[in-house]
N, C-alpha and C positions, 0 to 999 in steps of 0.2 A: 552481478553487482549487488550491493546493499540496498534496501530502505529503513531508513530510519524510523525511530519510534521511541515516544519518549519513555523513558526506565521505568519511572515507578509507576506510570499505568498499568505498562509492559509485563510487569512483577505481579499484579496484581493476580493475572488470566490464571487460569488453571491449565494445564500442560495440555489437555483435550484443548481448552478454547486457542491456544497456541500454535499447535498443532495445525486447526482447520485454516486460521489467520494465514498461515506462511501458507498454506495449500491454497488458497483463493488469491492470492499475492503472487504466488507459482503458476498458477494454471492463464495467470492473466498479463501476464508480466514477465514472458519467457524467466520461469527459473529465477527469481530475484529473490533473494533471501530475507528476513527480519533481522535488525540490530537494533536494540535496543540502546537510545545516544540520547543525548539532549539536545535537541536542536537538529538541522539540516540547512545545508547552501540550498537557495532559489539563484538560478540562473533564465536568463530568456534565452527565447526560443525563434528560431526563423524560417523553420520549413514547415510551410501548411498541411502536405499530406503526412508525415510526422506527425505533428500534430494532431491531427484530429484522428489518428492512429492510437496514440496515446489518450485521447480523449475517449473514444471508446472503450476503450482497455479500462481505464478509470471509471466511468461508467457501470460496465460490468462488473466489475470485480466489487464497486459500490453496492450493488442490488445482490450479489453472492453475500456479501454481509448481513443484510438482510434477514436471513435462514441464524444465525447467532442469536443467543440470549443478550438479555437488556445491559451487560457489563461488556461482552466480549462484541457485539454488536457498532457500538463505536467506536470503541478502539480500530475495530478491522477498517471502519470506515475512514478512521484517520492515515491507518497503513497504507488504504489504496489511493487517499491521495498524497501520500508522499510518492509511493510508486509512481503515482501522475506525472508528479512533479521531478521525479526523478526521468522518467522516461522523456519527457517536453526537455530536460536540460540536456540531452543526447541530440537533438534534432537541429 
């Protein structure tokens, strides 16, 4: 599946910081790709161990950010929680 992210941040990265984004998004997020879009659906969620599956994953993949420079740094942070939020609307 996709996570979204918005464009012109997205534009901004340089293909290195782009690159580690989708791998820290991938490694956390079985395989989940970047797209860069405006916007994303929030949907709720009803399964607790789901959840808090995704919660972890979110988590992680937050503190792998981390390791990023001051530009590419939040953006990934943004990535992994649409991924979150991506992943919680599966559950």
């Amino acid at each position: 599946m996709t996570v979204h992210v918005n464009e012109a941040a997205w534009n901004t990265l340089s293909s290195a910081d782009k690159d580690k984004i989708n791998k820290i998004i991938g490694d956390n997020f079985k395989g989940e790709k970047i797209e860069p879009k405006a916007g994303h659906d929030e949907k709720l969620f009803s399964n607790p161990a789901c959840t808090t599956a995704c919660n972890v994953a979110e988590g992680i993949a937050t503190q792998a950010c981390g390791s990023l420079g001051p530009i590419a740094g939040p953006i990934c942070v943004i990535a992994a929680h649409a991924a979150g939020e991506f992943c919680r609307s599966r559950c």
